[in-house]
CHARMM-style PDB file with segment names, atoms N, HN, CA, C and O in Angstrom:
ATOM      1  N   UNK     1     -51.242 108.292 -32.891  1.00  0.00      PROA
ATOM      2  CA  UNK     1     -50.104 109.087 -33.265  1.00  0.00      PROA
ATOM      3  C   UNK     1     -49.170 109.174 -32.054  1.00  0.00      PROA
ATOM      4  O   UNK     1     -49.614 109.501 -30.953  1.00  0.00      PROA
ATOM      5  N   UNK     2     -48.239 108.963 -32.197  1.00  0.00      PROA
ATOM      6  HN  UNK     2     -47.879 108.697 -33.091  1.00  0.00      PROA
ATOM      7  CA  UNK     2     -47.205 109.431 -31.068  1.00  0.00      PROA
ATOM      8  C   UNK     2     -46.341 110.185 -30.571  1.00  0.00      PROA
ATOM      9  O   UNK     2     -45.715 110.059 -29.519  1.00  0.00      PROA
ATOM     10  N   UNK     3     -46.292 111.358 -31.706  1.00  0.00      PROA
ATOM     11  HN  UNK     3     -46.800 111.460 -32.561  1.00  0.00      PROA
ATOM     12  CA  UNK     3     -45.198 111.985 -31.495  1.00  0.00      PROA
ATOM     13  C   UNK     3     -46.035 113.117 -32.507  1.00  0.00      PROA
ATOM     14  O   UNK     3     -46.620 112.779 -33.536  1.00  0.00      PROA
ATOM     15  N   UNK     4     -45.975 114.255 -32.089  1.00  0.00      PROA
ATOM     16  HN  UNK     4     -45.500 114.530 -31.254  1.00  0.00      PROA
ATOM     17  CA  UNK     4     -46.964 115.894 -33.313  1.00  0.00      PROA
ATOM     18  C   UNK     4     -45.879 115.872 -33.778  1.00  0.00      PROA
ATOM     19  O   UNK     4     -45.016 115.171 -33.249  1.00  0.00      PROA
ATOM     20  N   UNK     5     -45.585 116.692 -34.990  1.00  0.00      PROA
ATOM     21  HN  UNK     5     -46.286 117.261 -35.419  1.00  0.00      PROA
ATOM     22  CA  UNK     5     -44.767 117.193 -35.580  1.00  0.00      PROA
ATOM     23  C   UNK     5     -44.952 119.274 -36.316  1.00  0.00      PROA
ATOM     24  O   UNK     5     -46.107 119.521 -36.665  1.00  0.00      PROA
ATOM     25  N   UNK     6     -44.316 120.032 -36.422  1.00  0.00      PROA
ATOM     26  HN  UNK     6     -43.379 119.831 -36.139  1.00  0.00      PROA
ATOM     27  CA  UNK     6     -44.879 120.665 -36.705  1.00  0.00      PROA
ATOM     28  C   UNK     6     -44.953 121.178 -38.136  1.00  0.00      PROA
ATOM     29  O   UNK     6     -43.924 120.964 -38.776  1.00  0.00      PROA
ATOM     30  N   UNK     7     -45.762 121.699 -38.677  1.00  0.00      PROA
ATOM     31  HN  UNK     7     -46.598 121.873 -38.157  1.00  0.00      PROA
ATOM     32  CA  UNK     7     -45.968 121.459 -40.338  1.00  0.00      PROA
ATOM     33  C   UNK     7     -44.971 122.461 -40.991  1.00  0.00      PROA
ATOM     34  O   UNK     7     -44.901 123.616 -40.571  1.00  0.00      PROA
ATOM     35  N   UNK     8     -44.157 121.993 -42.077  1.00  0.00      PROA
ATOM     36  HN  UNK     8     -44.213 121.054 -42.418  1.00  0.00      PROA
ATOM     37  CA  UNK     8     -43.159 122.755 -42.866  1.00  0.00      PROA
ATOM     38  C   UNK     8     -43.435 124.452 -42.803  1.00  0.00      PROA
ATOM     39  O   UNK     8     -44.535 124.980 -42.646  1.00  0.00      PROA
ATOM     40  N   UNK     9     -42.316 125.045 -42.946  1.00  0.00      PROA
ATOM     41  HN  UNK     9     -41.422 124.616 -43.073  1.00  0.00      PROA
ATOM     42  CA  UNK     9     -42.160 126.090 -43.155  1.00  0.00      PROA
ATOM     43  C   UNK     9     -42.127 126.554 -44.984  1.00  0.00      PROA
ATOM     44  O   UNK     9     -41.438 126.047 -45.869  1.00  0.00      PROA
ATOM     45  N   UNK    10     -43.029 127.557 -45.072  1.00  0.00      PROA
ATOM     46  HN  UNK    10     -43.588 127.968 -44.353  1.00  0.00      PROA
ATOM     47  CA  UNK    10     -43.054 128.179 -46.808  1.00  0.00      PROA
ATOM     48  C   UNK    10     -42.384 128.809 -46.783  1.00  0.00      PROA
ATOM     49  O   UNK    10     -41.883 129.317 -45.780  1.00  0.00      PROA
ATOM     50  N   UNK    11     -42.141 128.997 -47.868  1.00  0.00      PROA
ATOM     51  HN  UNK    11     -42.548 128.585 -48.683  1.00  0.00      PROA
ATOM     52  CA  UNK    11     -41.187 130.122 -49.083  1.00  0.00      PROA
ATOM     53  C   UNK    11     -41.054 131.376 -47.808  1.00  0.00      PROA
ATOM     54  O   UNK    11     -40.029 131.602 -47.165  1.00  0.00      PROA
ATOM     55  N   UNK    12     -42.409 132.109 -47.655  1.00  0.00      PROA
ATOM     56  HN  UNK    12     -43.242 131.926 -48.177  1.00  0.00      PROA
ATOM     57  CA  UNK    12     -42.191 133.244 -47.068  1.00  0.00      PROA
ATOM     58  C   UNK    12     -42.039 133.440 -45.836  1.00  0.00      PROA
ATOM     59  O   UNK    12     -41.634 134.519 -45.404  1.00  0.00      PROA
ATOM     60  N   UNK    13     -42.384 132.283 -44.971  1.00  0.00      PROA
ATOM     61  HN  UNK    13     -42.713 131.406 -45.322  1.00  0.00      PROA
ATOM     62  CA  UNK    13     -42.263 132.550 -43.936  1.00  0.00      PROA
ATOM     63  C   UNK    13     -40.400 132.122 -43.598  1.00  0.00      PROA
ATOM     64  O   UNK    13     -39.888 132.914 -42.807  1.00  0.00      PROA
ATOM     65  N   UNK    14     -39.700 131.298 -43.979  1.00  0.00      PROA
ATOM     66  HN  UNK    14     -40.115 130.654 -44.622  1.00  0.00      PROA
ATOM     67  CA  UNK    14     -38.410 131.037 -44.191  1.00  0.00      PROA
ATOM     68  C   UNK    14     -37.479 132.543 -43.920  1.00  0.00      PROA
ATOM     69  O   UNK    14     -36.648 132.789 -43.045  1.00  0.00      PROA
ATOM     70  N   UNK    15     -38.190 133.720 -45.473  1.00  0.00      PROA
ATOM     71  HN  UNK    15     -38.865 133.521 -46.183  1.00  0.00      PROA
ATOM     72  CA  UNK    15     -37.680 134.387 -45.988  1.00  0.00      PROA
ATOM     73  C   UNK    15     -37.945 135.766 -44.520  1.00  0.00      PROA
ATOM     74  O   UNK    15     -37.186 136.620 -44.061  1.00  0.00      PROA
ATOM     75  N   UNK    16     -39.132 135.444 -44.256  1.00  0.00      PROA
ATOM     76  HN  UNK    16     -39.748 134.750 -44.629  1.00  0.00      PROA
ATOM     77  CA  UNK    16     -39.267 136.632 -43.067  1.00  0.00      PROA
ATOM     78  C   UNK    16     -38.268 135.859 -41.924  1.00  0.00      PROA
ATOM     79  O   UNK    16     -37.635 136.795 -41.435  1.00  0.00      PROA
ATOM     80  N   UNK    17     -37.987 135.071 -41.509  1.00  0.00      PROA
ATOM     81  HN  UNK    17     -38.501 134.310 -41.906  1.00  0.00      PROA
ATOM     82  CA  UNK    17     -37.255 134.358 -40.213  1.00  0.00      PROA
ATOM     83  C   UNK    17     -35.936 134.881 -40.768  1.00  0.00      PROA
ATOM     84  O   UNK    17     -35.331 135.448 -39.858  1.00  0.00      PROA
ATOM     85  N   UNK    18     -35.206 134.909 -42.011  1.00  0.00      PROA
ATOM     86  HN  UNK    18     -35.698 134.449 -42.750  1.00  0.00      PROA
ATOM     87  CA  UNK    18     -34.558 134.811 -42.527  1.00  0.00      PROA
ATOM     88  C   UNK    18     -33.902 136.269 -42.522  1.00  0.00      PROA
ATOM     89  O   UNK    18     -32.700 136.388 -42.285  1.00  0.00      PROA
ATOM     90  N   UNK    19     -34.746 137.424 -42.799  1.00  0.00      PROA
ATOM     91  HN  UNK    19     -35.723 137.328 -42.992  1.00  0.00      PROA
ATOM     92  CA  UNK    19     -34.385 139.062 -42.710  1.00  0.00      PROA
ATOM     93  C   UNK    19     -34.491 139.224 -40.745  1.00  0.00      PROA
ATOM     94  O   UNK    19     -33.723 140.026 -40.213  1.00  0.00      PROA
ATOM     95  N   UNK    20     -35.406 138.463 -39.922  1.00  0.00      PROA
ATOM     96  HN  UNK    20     -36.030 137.812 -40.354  1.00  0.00      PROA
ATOM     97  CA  UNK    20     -35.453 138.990 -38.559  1.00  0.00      PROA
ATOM     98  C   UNK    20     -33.905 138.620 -38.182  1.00  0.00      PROA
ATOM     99  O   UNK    20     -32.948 139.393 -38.127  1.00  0.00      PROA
ATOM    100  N   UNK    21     -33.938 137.284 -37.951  1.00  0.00      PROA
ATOM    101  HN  UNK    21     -34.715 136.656 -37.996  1.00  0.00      PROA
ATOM    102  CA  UNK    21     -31.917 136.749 -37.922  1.00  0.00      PROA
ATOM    103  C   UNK    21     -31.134 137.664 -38.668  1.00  0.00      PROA
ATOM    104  O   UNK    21     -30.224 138.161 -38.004  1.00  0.00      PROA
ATOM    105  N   UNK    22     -31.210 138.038 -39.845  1.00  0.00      PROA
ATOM    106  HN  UNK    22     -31.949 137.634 -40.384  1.00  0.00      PROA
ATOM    107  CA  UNK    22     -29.915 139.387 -40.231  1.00  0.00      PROA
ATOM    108  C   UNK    22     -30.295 140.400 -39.711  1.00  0.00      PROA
ATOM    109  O   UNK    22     -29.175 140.826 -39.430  1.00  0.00      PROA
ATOM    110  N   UNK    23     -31.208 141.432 -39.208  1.00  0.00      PROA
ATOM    111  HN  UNK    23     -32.117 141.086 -39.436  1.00  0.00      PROA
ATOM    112  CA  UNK    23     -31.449 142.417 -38.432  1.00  0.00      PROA
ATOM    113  C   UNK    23     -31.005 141.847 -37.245  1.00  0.00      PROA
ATOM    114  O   UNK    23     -29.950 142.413 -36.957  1.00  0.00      PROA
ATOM    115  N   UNK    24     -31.177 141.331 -36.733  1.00  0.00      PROA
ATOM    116  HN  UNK    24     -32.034 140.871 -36.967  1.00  0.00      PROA
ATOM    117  CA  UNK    24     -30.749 141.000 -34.859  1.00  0.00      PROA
ATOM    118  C   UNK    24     -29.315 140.457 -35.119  1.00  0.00      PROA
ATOM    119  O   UNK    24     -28.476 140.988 -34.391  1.00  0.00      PROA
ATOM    120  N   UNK    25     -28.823 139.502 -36.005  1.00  0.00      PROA
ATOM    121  HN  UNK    25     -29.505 139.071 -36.597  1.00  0.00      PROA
ATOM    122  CA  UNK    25     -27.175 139.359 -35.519  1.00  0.00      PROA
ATOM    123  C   UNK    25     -26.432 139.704 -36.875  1.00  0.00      PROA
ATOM    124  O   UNK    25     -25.375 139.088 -37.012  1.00  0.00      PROA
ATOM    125  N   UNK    26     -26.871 140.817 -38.207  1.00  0.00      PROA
ATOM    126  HN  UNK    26     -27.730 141.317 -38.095  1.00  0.00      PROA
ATOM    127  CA  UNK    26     -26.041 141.212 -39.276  1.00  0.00      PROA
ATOM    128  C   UNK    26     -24.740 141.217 -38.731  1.00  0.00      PROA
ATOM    129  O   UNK    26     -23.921 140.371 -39.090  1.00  0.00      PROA
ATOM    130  N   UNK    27     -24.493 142.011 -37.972  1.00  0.00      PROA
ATOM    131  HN  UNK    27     -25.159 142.699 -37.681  1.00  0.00      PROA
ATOM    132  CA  UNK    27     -23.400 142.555 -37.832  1.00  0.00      PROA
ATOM    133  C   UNK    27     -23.119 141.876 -36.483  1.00  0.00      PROA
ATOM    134  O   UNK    27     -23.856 141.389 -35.626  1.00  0.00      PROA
ATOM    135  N   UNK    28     -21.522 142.047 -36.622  1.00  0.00      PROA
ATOM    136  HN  UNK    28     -20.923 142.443 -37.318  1.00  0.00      PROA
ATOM    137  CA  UNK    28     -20.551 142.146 -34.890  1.00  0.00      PROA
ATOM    138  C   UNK    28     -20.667 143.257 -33.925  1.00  0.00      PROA
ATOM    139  O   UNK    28     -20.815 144.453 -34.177  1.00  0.00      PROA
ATOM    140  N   UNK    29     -20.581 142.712 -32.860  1.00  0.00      PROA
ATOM    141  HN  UNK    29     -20.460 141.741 -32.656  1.00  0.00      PROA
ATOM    142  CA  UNK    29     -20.501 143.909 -31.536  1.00  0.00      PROA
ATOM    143  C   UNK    29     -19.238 144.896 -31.902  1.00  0.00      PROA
ATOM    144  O   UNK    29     -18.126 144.652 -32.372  1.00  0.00      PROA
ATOM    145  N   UNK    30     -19.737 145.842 -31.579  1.00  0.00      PROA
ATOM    146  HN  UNK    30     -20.640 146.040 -31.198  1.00  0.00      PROA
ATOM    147  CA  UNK    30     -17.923 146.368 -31.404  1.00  0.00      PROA
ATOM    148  C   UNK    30     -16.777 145.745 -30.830  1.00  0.00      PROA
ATOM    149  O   UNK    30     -16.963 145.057 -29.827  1.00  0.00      PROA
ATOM    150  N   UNK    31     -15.693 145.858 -31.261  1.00  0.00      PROA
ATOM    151  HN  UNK    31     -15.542 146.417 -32.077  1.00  0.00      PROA
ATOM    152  CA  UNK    31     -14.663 145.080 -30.185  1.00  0.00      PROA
ATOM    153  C   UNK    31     -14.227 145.974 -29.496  1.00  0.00      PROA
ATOM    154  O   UNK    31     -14.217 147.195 -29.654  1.00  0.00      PROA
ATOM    155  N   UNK    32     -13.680 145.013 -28.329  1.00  0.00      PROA
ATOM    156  HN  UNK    32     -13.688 144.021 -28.201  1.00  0.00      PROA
ATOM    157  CA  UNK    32     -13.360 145.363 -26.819  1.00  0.00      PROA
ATOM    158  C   UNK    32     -11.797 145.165 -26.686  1.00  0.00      PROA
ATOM    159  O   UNK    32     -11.320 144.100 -26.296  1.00  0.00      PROA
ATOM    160  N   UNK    33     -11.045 146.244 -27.029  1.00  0.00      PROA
ATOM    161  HN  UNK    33     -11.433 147.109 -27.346  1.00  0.00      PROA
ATOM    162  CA  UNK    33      -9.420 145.976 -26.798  1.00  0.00      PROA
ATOM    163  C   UNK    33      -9.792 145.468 -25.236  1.00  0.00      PROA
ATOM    164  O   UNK    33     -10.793 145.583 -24.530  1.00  0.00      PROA
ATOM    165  N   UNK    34      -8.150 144.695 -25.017  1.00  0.00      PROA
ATOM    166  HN  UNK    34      -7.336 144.602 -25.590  1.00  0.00      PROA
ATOM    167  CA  UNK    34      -8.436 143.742 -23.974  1.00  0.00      PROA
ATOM    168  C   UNK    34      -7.531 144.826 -22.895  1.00  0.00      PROA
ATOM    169  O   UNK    34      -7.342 144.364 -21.770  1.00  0.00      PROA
ATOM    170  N   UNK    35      -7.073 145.963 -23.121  1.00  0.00      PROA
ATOM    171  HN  UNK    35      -7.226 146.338 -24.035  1.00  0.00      PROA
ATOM    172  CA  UNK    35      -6.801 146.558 -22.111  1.00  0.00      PROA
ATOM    173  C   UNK    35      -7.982 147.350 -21.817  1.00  0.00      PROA
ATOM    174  O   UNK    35      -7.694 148.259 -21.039  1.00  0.00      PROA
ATOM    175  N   UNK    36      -9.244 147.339 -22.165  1.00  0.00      PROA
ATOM    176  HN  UNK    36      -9.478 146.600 -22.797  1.00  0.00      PROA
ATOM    177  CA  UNK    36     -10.370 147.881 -21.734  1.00  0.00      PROA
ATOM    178  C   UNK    36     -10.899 146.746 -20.647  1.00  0.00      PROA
ATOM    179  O   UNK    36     -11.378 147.290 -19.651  1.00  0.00      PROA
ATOM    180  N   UNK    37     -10.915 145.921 -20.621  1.00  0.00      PROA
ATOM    181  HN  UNK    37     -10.526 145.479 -21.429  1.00  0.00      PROA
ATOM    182  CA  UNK    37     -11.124 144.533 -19.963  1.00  0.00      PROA
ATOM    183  C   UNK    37     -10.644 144.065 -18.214  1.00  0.00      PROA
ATOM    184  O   UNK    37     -11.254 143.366 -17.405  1.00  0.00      PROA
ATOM    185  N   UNK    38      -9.246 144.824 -18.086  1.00  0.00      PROA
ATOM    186  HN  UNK    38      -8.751 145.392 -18.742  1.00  0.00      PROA
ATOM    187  CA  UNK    38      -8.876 144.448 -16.889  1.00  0.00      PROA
ATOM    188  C   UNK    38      -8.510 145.898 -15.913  1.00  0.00      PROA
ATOM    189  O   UNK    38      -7.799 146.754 -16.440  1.00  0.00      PROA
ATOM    190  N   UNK    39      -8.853 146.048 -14.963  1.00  0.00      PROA
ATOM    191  HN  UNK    39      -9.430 145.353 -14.535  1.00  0.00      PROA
ATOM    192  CA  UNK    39      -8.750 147.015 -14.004  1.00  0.00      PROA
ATOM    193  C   UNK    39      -7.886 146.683 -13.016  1.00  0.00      PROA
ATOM    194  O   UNK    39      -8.181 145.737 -12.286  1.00  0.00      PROA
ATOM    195  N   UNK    40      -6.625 147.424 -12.810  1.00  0.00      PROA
ATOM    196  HN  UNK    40      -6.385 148.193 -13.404  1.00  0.00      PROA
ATOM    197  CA  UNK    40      -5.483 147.370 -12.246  1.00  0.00      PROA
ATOM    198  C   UNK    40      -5.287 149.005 -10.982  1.00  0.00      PROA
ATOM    199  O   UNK    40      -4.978 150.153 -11.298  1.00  0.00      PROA
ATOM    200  N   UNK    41      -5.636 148.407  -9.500  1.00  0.00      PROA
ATOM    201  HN  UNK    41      -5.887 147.474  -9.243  1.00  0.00      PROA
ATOM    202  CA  UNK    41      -5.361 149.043  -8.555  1.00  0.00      PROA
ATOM    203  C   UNK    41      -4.203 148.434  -7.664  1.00  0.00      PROA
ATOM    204  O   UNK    41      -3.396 147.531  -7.883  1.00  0.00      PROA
ATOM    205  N   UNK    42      -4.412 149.226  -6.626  1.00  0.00      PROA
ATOM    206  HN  UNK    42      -5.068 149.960  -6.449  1.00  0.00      PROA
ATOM    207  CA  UNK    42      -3.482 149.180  -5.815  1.00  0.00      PROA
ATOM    208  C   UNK    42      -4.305 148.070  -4.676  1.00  0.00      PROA
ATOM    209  O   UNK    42      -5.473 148.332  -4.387  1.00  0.00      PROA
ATOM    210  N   UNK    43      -3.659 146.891  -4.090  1.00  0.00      PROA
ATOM    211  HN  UNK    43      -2.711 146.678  -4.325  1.00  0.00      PROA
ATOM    212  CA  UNK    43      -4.873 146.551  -3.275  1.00  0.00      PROA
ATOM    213  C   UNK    43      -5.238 147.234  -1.315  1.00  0.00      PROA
ATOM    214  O   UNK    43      -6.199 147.188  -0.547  1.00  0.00      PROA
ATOM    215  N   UNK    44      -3.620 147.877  -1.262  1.00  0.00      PROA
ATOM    216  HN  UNK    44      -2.839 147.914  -1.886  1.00  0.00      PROA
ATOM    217  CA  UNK    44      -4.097 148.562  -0.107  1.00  0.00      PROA
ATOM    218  C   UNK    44      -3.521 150.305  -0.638  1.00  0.00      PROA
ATOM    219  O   UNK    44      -2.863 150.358  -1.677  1.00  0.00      PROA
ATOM    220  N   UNK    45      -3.715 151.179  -0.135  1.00  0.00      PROA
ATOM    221  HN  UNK    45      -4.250 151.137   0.709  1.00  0.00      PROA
ATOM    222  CA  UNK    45      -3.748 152.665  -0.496  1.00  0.00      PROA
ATOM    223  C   UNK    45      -2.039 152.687   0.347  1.00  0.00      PROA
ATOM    224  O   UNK    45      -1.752 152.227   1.453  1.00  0.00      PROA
ATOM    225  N   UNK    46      -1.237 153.317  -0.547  1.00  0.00      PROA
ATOM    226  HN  UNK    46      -1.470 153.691  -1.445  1.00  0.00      PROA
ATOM    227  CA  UNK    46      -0.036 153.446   0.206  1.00  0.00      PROA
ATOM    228  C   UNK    46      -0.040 154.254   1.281  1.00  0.00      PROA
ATOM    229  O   UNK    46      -0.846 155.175   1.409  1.00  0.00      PROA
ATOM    230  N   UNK    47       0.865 153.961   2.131  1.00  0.00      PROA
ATOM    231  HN  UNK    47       1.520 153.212   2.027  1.00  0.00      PROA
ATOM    232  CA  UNK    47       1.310 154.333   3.404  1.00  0.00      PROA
ATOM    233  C   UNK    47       2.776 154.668   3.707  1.00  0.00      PROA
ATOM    234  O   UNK    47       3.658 153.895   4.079  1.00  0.00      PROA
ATOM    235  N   UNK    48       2.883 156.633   3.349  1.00  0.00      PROA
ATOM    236  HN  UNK    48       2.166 157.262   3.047  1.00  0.00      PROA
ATOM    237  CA  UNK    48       4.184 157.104   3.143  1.00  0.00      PROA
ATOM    238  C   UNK    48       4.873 156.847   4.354  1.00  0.00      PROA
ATOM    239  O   UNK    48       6.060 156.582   4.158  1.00  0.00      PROA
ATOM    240  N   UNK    49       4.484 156.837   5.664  1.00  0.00      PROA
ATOM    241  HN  UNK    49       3.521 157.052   5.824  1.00  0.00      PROA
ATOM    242  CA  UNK    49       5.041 156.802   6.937  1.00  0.00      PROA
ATOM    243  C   UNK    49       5.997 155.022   6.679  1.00  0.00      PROA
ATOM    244  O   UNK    49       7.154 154.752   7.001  1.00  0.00      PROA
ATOM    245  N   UNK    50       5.169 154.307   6.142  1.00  0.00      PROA
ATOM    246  HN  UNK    50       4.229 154.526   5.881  1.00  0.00      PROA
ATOM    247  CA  UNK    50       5.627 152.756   6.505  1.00  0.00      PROA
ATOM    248  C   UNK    50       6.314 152.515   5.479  1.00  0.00      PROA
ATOM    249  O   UNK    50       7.230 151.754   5.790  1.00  0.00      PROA
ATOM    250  N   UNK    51       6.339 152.872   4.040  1.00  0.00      PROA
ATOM    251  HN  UNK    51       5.595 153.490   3.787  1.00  0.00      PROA
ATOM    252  CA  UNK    51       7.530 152.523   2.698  1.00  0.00      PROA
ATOM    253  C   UNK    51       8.393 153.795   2.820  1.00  0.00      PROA
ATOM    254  O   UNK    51       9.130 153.921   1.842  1.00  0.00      PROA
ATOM    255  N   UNK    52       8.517 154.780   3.743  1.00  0.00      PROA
ATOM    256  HN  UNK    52       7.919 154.677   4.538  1.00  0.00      PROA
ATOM    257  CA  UNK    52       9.644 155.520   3.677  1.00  0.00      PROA
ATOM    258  C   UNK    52      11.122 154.376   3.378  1.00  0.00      PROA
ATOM    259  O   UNK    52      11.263 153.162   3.528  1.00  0.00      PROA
ATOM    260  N   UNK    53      11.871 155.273   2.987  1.00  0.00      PROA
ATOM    261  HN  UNK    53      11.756 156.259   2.865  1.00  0.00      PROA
ATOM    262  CA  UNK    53      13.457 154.233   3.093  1.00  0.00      PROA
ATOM    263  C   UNK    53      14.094 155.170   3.753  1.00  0.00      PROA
ATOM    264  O   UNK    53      13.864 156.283   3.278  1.00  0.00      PROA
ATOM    265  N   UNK    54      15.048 155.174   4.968  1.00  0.00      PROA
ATOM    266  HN  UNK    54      15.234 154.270   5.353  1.00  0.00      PROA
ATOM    267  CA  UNK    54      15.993 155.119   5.486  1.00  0.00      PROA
ATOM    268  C   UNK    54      16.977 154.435   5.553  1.00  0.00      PROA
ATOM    269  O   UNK    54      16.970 153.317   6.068  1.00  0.00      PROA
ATOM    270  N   UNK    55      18.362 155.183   4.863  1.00  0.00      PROA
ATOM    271  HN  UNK    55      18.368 156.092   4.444  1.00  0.00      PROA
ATOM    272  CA  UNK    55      19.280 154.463   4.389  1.00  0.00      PROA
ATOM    273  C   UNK    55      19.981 153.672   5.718  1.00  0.00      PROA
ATOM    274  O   UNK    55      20.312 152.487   5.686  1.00  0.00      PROA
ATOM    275  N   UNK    56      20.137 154.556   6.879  1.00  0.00      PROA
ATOM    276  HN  UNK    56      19.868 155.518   6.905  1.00  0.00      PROA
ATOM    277  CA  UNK    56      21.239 154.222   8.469  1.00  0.00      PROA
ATOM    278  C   UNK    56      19.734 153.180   9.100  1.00  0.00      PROA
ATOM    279  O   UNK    56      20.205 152.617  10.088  1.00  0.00      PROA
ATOM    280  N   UNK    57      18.632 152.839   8.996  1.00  0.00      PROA
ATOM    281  HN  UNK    57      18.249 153.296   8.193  1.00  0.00      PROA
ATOM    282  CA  UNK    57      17.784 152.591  10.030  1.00  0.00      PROA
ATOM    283  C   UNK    57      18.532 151.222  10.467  1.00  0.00      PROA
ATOM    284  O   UNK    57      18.486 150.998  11.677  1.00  0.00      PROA
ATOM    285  N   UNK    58      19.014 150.549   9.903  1.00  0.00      PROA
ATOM    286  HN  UNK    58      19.052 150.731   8.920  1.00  0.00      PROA
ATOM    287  CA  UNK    58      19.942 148.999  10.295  1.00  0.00      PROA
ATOM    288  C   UNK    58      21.311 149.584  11.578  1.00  0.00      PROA
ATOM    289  O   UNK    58      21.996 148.767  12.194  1.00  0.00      PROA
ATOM    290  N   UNK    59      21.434 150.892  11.722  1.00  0.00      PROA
ATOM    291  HN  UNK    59      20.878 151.556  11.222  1.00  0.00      PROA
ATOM    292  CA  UNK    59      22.561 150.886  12.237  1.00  0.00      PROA
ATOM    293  C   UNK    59      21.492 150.863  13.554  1.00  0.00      PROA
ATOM    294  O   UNK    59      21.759 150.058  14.446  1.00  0.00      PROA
ATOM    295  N   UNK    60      20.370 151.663  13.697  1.00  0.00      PROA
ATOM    296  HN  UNK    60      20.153 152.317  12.973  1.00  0.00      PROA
ATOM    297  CA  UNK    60      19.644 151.941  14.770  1.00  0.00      PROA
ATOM    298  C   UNK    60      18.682 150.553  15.239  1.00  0.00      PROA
ATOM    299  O   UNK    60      18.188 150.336  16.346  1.00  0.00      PROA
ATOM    300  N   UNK    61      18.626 149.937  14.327  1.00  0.00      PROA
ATOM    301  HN  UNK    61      19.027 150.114  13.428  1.00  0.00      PROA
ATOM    302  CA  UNK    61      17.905 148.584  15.191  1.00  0.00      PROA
ATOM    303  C   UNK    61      19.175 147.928  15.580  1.00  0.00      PROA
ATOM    304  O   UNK    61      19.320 147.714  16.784  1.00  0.00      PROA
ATOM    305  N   UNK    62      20.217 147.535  14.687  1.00  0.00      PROA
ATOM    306  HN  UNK    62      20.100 147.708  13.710  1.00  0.00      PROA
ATOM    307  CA  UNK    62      21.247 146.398  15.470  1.00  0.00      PROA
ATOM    308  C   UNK    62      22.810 147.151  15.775  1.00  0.00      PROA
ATOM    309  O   UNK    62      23.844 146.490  15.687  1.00  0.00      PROA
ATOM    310  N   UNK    63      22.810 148.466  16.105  1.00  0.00      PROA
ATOM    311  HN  UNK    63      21.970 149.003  16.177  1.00  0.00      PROA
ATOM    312  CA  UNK    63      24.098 148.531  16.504  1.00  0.00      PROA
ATOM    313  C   UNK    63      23.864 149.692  17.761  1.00  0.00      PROA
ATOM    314  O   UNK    63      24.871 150.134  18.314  1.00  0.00      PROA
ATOM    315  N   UNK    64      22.423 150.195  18.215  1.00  0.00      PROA
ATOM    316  HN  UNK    64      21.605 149.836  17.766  1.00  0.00      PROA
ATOM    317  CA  UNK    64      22.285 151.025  19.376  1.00  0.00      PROA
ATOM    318  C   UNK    64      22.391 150.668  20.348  1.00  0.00      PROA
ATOM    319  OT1 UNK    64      22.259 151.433  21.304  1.00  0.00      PROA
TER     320      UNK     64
END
């Protein structure tokens, strides 16, 4: 012989494989809106001292 094979599946055993597969994947997962999905930070923590705006600071670097 060269090759086993394994012997057919019956009526019932089909029918039990058959209810375990609809218990384990009947149904869908819940869905996942896709704004649950992506996480949106800041990548450095702001720094009020350094994004201040000063409207005159151009007069004080190039005209002092």
């Amino acid at each position: 012989m060269t090759h086993r094979t394994e012997p057919r599946k019956t009526a019932p055993d089909t029918a039990d494989a058959a209810a375990l597969r609809r218990d384990r994947f009947g149904t869908l997962p819940e869905r996942i809106r896709p704004e649950d999905t992506v996480e949106t930070r800041p990548a450095t923590l702001p720094d009020p001292a350094r994004d201040r705006y000063h409207a005159d600071e151009w007069l004080v670097r190039y005209c002092g």
